[in-house]
C-alpha positions in Angstrom: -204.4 12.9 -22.5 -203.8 10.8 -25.5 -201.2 12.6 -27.9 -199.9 11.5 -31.3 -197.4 13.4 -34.3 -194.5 15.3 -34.5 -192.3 15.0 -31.1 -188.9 16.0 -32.3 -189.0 19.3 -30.3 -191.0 17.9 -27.7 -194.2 19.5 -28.9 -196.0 15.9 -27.4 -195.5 16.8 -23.8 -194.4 13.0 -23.3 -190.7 14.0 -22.3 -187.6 12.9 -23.3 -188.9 10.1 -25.6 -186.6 8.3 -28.2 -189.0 8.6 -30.7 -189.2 12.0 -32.8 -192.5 10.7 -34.2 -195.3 8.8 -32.6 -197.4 6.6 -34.9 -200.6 6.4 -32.6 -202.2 7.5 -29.5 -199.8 7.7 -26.4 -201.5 8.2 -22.8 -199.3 11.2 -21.2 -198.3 10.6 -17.5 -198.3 14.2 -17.1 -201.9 14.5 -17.5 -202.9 11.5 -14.6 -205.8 12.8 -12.5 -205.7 16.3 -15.0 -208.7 17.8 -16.4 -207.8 19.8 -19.5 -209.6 23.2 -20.4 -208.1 23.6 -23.8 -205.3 23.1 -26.2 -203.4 25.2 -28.7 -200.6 24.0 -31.0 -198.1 26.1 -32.6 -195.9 24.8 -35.5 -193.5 23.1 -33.2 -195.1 24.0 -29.5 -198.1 23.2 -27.5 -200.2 25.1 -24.8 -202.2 23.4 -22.6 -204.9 25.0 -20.4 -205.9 22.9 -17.2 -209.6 23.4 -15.6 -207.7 25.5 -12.4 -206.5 28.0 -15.5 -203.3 27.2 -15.3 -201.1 27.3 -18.4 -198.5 24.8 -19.3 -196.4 24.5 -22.3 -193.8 22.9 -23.9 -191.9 21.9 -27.0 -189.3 24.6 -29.1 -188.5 27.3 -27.7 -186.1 29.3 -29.8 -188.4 32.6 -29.9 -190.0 32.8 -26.9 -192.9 30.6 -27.9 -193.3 28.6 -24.2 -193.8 32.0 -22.3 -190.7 30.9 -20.1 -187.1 30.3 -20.2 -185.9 27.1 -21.7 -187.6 24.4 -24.1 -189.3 21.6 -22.3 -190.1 18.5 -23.3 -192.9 18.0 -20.7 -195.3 20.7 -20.0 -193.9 23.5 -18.1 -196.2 25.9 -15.9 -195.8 29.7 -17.5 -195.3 31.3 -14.1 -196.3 34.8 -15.4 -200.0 33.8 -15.9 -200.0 32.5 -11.9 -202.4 35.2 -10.9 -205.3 35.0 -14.1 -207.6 32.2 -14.8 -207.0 31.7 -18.3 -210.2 30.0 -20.4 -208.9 29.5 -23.8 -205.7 29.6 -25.8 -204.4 29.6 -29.7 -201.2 29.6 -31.0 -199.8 30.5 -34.3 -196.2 29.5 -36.3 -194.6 30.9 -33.1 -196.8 33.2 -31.1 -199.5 32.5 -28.6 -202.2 34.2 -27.3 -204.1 33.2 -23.6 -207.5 34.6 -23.1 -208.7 34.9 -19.1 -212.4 35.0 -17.1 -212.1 38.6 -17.4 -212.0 38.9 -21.5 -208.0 40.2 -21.4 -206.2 38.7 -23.9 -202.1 37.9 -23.3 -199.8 37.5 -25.9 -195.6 36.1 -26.1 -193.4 34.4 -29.3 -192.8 36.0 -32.2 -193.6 39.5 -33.2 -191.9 39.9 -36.2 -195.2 41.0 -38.1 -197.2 42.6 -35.0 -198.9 39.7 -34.3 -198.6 39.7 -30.4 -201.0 43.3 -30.6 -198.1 44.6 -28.3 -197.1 47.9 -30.7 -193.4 47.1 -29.4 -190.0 46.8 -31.3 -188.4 43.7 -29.8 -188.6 40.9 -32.6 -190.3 38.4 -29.6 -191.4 38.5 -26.0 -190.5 35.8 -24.3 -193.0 36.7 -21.2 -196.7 37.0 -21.3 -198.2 40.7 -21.6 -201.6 42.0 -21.4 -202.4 43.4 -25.1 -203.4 47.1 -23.0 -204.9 48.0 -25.8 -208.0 45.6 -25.6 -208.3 46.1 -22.1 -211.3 48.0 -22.0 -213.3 45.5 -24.3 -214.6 42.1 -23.3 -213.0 39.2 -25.1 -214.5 35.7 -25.6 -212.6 34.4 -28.3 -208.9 34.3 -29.5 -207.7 32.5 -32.6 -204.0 32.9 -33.8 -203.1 32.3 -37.9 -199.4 31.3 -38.7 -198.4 35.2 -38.2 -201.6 37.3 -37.4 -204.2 36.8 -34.9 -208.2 37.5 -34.4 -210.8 38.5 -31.6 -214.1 38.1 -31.0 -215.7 40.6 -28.3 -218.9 39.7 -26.5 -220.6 42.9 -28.6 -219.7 41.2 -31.5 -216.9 43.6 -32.4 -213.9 41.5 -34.7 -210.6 42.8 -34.0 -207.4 41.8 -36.2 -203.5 42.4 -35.8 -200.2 41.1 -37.4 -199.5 40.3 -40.9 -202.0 41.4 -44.0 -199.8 40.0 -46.7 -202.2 38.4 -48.5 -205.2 40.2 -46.7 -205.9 37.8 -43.7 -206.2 41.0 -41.7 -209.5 42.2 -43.7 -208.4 45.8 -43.6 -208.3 46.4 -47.8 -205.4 45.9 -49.7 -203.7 49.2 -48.7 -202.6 47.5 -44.9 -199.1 46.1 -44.8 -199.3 44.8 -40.9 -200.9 46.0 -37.5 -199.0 46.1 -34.6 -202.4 47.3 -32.7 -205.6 45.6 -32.9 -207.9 47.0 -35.7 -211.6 46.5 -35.9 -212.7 45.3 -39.0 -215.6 48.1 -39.7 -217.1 46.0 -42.2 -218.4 43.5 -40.7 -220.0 45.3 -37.9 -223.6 44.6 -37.1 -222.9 41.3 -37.2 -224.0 38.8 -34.7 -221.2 36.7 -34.8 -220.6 33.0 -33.3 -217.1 31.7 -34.1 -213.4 33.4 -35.3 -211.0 31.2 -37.0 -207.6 32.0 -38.7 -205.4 29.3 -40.8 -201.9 29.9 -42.3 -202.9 33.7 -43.6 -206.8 33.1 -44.6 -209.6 33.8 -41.6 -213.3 33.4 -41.1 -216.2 34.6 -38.7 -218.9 32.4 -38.9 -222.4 34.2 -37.7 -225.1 32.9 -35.4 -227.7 31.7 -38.2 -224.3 30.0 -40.0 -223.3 32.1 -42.4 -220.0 32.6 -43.1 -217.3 35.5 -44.1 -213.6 34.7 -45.4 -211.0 36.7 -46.6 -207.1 36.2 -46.9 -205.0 34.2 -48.9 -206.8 31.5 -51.2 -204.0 30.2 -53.3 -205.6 26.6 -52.9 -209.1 27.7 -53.2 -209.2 27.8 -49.1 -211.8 30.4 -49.0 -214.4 28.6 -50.5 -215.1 31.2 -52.8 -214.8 29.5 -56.5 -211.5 30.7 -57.2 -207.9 31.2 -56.1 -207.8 34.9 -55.9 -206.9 36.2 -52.2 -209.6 38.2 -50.6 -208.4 41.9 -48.7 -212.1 42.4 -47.4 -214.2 39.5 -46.0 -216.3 38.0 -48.4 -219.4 35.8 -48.1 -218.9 32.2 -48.7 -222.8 32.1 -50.5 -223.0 28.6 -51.1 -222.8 27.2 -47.5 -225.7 29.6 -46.3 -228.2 27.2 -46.2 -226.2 24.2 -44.9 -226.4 25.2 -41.2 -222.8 25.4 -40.5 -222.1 25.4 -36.8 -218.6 25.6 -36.3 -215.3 26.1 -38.5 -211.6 25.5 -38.1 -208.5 26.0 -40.8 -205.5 24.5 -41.6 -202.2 26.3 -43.4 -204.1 26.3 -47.0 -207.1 24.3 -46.3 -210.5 25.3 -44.3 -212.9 22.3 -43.0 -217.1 23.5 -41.4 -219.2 21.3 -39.4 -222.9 21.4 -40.2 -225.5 21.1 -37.1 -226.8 17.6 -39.0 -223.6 16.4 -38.0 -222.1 16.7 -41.6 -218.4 18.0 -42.2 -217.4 20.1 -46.0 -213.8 20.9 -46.7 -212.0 22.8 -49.2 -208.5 24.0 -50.1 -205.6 22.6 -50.8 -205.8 18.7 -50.9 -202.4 17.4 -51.6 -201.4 14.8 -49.2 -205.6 13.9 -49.0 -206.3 16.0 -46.2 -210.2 17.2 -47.6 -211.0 13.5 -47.0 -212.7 13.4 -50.8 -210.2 10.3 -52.0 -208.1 12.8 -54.0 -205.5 15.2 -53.8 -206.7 17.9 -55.8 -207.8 21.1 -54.5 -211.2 22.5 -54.4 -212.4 25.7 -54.8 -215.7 25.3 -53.8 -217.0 23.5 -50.7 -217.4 20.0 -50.7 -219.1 17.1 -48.3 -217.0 14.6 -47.2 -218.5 11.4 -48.3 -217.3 9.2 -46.2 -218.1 10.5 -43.1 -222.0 10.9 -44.5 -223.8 8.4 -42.2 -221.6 9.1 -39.3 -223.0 12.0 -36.9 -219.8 14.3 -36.6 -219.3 16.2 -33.3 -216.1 17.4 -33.4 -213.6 18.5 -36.3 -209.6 19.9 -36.0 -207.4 20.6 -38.7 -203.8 20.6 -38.4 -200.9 22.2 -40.5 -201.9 19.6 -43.3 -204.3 17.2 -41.8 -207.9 16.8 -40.6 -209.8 14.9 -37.7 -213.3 13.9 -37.1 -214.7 12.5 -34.2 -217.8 9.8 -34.1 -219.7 10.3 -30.8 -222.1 7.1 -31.7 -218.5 4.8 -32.4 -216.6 6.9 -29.8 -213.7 6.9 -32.7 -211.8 9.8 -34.1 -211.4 9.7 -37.8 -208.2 11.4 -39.6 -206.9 11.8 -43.0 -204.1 14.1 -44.5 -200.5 14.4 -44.2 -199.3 11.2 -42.0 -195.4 11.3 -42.1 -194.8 12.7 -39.1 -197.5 10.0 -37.6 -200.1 12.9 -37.1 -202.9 10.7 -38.0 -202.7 7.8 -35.2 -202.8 5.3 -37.4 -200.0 3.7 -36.3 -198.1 4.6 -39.9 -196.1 7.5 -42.1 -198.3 6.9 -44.9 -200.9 9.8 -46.1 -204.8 8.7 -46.0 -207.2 10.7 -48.7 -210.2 9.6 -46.7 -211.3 8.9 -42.8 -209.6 6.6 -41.5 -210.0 5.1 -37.6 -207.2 6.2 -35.8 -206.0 3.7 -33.3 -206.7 2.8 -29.9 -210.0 1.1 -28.3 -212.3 3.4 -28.2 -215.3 3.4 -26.0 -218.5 5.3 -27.6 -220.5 7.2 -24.2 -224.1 6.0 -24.5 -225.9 8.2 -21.8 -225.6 6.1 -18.8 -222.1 5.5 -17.5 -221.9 2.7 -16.4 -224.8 0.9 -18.6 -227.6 -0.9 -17.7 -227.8 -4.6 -18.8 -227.5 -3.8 -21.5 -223.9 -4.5 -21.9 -220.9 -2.6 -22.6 -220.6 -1.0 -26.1 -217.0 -1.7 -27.3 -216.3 -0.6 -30.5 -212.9 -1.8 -32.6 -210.3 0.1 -33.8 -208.9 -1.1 -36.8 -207.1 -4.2 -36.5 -208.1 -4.7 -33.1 -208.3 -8.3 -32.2 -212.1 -8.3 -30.0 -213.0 -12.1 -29.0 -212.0 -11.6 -25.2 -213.3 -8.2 -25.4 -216.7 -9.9 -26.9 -216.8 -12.4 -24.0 -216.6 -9.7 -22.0 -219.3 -8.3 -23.1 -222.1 -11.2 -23.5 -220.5 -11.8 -20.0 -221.0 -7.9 -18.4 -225.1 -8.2 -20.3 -225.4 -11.2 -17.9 -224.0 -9.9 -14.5 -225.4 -6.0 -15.1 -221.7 -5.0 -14.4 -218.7 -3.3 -16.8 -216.8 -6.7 -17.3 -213.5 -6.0 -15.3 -216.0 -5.6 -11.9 -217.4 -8.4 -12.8 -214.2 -10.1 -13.2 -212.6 -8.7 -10.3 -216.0 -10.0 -7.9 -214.5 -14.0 -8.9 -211.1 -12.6 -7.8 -209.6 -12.1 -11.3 -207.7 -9.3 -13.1 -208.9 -8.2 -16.3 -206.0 -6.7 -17.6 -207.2 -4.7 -20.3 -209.4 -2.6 -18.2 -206.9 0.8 -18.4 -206.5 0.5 -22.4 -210.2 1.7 -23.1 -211.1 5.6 -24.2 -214.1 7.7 -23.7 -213.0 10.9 -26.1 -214.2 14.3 -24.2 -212.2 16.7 -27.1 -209.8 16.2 -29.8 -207.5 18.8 -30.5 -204.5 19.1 -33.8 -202.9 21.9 -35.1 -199.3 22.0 -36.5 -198.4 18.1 -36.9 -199.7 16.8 -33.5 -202.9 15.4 -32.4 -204.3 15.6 -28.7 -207.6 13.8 -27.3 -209.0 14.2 -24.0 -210.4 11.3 -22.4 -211.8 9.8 -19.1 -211.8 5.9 -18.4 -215.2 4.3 -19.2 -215.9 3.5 -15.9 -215.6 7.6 -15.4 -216.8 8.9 -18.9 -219.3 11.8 -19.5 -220.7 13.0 -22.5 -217.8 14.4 -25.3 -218.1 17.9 -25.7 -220.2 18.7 -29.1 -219.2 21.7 -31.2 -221.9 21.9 -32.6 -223.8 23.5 -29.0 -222.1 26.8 -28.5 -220.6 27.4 -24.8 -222.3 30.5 -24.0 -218.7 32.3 -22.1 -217.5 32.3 -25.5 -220.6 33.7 -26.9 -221.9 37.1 -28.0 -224.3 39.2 -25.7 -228.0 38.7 -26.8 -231.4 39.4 -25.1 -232.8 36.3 -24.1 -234.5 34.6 -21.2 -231.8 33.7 -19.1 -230.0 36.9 -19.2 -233.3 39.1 -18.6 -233.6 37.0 -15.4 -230.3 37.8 -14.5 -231.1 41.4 -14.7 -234.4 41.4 -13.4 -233.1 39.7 -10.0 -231.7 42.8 -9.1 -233.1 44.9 -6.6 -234.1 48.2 -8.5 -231.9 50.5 -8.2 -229.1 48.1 -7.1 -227.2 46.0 -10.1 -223.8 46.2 -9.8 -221.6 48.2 -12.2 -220.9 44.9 -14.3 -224.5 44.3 -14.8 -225.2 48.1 -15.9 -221.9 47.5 -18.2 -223.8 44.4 -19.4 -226.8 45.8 -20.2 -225.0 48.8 -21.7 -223.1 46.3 -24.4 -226.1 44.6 -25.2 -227.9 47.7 -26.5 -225.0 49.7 -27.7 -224.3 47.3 -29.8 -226.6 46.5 -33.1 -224.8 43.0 -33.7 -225.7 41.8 -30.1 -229.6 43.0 -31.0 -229.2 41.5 -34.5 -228.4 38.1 -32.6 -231.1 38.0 -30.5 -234.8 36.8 -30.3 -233.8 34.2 -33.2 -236.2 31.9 -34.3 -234.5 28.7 -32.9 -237.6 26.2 -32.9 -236.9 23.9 -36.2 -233.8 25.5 -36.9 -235.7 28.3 -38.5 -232.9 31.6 -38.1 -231.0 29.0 -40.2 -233.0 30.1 -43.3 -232.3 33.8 -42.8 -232.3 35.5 -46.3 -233.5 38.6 -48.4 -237.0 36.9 -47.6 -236.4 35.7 -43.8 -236.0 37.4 -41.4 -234.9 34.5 -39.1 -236.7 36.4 -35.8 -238.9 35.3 -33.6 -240.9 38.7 -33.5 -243.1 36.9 -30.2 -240.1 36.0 -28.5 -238.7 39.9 -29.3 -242.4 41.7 -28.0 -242.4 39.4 -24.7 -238.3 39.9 -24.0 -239.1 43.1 -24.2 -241.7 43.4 -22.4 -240.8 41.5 -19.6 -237.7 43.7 -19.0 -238.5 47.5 -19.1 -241.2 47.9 -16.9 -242.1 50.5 -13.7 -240.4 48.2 -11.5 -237.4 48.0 -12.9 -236.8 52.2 -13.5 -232.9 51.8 -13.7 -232.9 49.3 -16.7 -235.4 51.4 -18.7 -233.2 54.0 -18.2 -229.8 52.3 -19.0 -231.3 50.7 -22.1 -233.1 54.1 -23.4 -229.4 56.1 -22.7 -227.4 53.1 -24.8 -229.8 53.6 -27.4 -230.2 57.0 -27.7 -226.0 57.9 -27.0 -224.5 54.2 -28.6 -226.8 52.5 -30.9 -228.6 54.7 -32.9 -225.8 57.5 -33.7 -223.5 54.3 -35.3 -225.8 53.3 -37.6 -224.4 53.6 -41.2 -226.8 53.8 -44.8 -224.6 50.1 -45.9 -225.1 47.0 -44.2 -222.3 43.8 -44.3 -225.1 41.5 -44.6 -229.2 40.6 -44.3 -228.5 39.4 -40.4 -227.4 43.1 -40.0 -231.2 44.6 -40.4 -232.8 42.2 -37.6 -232.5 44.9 -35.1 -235.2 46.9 -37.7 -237.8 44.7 -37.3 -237.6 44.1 -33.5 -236.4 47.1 -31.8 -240.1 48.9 -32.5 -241.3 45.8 -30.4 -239.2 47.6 -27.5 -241.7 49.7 -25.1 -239.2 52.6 -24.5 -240.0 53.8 -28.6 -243.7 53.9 -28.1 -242.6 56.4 -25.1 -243.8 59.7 -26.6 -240.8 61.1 -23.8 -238.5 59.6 -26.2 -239.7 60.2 -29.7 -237.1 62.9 -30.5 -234.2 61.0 -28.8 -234.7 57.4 -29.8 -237.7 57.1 -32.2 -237.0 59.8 -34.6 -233.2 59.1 -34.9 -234.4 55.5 -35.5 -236.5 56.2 -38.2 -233.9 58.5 -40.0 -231.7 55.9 -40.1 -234.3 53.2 -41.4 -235.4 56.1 -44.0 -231.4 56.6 -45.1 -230.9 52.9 -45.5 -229.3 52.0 -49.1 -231.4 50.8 -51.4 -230.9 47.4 -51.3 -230.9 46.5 -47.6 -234.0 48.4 -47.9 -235.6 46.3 -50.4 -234.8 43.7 -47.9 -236.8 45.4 -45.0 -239.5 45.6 -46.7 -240.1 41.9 -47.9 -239.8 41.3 -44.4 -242.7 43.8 -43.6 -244.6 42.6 -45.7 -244.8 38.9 -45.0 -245.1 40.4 -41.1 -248.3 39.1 -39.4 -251.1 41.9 -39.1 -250.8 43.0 -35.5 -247.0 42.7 -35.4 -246.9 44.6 -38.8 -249.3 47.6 -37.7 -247.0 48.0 -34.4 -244.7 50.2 -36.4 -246.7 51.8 -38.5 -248.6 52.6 -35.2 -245.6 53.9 -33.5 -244.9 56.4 -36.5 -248.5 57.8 -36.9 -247.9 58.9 -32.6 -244.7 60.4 -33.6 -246.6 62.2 -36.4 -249.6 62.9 -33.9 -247.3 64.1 -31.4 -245.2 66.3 -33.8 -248.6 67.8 -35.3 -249.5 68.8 -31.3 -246.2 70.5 -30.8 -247.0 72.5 -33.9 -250.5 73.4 -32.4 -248.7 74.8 -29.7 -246.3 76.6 -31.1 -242.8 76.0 -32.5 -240.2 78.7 -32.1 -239.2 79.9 -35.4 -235.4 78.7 -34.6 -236.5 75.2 -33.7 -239.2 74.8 -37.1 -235.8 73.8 -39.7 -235.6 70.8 -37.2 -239.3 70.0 -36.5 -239.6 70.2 -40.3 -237.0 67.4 -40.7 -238.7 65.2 -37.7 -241.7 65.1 -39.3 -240.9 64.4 -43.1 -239.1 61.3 -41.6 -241.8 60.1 -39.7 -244.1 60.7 -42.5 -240.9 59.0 -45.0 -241.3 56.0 -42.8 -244.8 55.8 -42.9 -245.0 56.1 -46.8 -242.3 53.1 -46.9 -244.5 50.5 -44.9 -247.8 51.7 -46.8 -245.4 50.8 -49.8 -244.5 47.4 -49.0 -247.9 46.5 -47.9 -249.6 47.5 -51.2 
């Protein structure tokens, strides 16, 4: 671990150093032979997660912060999380919150505002507590702002605690603070891919990249055109189209990766850190322009700065705030636009070590580079990294141990981390821009109908039945799946995309409910029918909340006359009661709908009619014909809709 910034509480992990600042990368001894799972930084502590999930911490202390007893200066094990294998981590001004394997979420520090979800009346905790509250839903995703805190659960549920002050909870304006984790009703539906929470502004950023703010946006951090805080989340329209993958905030400013590789910023930008050669603020989204030309993989933001990392140069790139040496660059001063930060950095090129090709050494600035350059014409004639082929004549090459391979950087507060392996040991740096599917959303696809398909009938374990359960109680997991990924296509999802793969949706479906499988029919037709369907509300947050529309008549279980009243029916009220507007929408996606996969559902609802028109044959007791009545005018509602939108 490479560490850099702010070390006057010992926030660095490098121990009792002289230095309260540290101008550029320092290697931490701590970290020898250490792989590291993830970092959080507080304003003047640090968690760090290790690939065992154990949790170390260090730095100040004075409100319970560390999760144990005294401050440290090196990383100190929090002996309270000994028993759970914790995946990810996020801190805020002085609270932190530990997600495990299991999706429980711990919380200690400060509570002053509610923000460790705890509901208790003791200003901090200085020990680690399960937030009880959240214990029956599945977590993947944690992020901490400076005094309220976010969740993501895998059915796409947000949940939001702490301080609403300027609205960061996204509860209305009404909300002082939560002590309790709220769900934010508004945005459910959604299929979301990311939470993130800066000083009192946060975001959720959705699968086909749009995103949603709300919070304070005295700087213009919201994106949003202006610098009026935002009590609800509101849609930041003019990134929609630019294919943002990944988002992370500072105190007042907000920086979004694009899956190109491209990196906008906005907010606050006094001490330079939007990277746009100013230090004025910017409402609106912006494109760095220095980093265009440059394939960005990874971005951080700290308190008041911003890094980049390079995966071609194998350099990280910062620019911001430098006084307390945050931005490596081996000075105080602030930098308005990328610049190297230093240390010789090794780029990872696929092979490790390369072929003949010869090693790819690329300079930091001011790097002096003729040995190194020797060294390398040298290495392209022997096939070998040079300090092999140095050592094989019996010499030393003593520079071997001062070359990176970056695997993550990580700021927040004002320190920097990077991960790194020596290039004799590197692997590929992780990309942000491909999403690690344990902190991801349930959705139907191939790998997961597999899983459940591998099952014995009759025989998948509760977790699996819970699994399946989620996945189809919940409309924001079926809004996220069966996307169109081939070209990027669910990237264009809009009033006239639908971003679905409606191919993808009939052969998912098909593949999993089928006579062999009884059980999973069964679960998925009682999720629907008990879960799904009852929820649905007239109002939607967004287009990417009316997938589930389109694809769910794909499913085999509505075509079922044994479920027409229980699934089908309820369905089609719902699709009849739609607002007007999200209805409009529906129905440009109809009709652009190819032929076949168009007359599926108006198929389906001419058998519900057919089958409602049989029952009346029959005979209809006279206490059941009130709700017969009602089944059939929204069958035949539903049918006059799609006759409309095909004219």
């Amino acid at each position: 671990m490479l560490c850099w910034g702010n070390a006057s509480f010992g926030q660095l992990g490098l121990g009792g150093i002289d230095e309260e600042i540290v101008l550029e990368p320092r290697k931490s001894d701590f970290f020898i032979n250490k792989k590291v799972r993830d970092v959080g930084c507080g304003l003047r502590h640090t968690v760090f997660v290790l690939d065992d999930g154990t949790v170390y911490t260090c730095g100040c202390n004075d409100l319970g912060q560390l999760g144990h007893e005294k401050s440290r200066k090196k990383p100190e094990q929090v002996a309270a999380l000994d028993a759970q294998n914790i995946v990810a981590v996020s801190c805020g001004e002085a609270h932190t919150l530990a997600l495990n394997d299991k999706g429980q979420v711990y919380a200690w520090g400060l509570d002053s505002d509610g923000q460790l979800g705890l509901l208790g009346s003791e200003e901090c905790i200085r020990v680690p507590r399960n937030i009880k509250s959240l214990s029956d839903i599945q977590i993947v995703q944690v992020a901490c702002g400076y005094y309220h805190s976010l969740a993501l659960s895998k059915a796409s549920e947000v949940f939001c605690w702490g301080q609403n002050k300027y609205g960061q909870l996204g509860l209305g304006l009404d909300c002082k603070k939560q002590a309790s984790p709220q769900l934010i009703k508004s945005l459910l539906g959604i299929p979301f891919m990311q939470v993130a929470a800066g000083g009192a502004h946060s975001f959720v950023l959705t699968l086909s990249g749009a995103i949603f703010g709300w919070g304070r946006n005295k700087f213009g951090q919201l994106g949003l055109n202006d610098e009026n805080d935002r009590y609800v989340p509101n849609l930041l329209k003019s990134l929609r189209s630019q294919k943002i993958v990944y988002i992370c905030c500072g105190e007042d400013h907000t920086a979004a990766l694009t899956k190109e590789g491209g990196v906008f910023t906005f907010g606050a930008g006094g001490y330079g850190q939007l990277g746009h050669n100013s230090t004025s603020h910017e409402i609106n989204p912006r494109k760095v322009f220095e980093l265009m030309g440059s394939i960005v993989t990874q971005i951080a933001c700290g308190r008041q700065h911003t890094s980049a990392f390079v995966p071609s140069s194998g350099r990280i790139y910062s620019f911001g705030l430098g006084g307390n040496g945050q931005l490596g660059t081996g000075s105080t001063s602030n930098r308005k636009s990328p610049f190297t930060v230093k240390g010789n950095w090794f780029s990872y090129n696929g092979q490790c070590p390369p072929d003949t090709g010869g090693i790819q050494v690329k300079k930091a600035a001011g790097y002096r580079s003729t040995e190194v350059e020797r060294q390398r014409i040298f290495s392209s004639q022997n096939s070998r990294w040079p300090w092999e082929a140095q050592r094989s004549q019996g010499k030393k090459y003593k520079d071997c141990e001062e070359y990176f391979c970056v695997k993550r950087i990580f700021s927040g507060g004002d320190q920097s981390f990077s991960h790194y392996s020596s290039p004799q040991n590197c692997g590929p740096p992780d990309d942000f821009r491909c999403s690690d599917p344990s902190k991801q959303i349930w959705t139907v696809n191939e790998a997961l109908v597999q899983k459940w398909l591998s099952y014995p009938s009759g025989r998948f374990p509760v977790e699996i039945a819970n699994e399946i359960d989620g996945t189809f109680s919940s409309s924001g997991c079926l809004n996220g799946s069966f996307l169109a990924i081939s070209n990027d296509d669910h990237y264009r999802t809009g009033t006239r995309f639908s971003g679905v793969d409606m191919n993808a949706a009939r052969l998912l479906f098909h593949k999993l409910i089928q006579p062999d499988h009884p059980q999973i029919s069964q679960q998925v037709a009682a999720s629907l029918e008990k879960n799904l369907i009852p929820k649905l509300t007239s109002s939607l947050p967004d287009v990417e909340a009316l997938r589930f529309y389109l694809t769910l008549p794909e499913c085999p279980l509505m075509s079922d006359s044994n479920n027409f009243t229980t699934i089908a029916i309820p369905f089609g009220t719902a699709l009849v009661n739609l607002e007007k507007a999200p209805l409009k929408v529906l129905e440009n996606w109809w009709s652009i709908l190819e032929p076949p996969l168009f007359l599926k559902i108006v198929e389906l609802f001419k058998e519900v009619v057919v089958h409602l028109l049989k029952l009346y044959k029959i005979g209809i007791p006279p206490s059941e014909r009130r709700i017969f009545n009602s089944f059939l005018h929204t069958a035949l509602k539903v049918l006059e809709i799609l006759h409309r939108c095909k004219k």
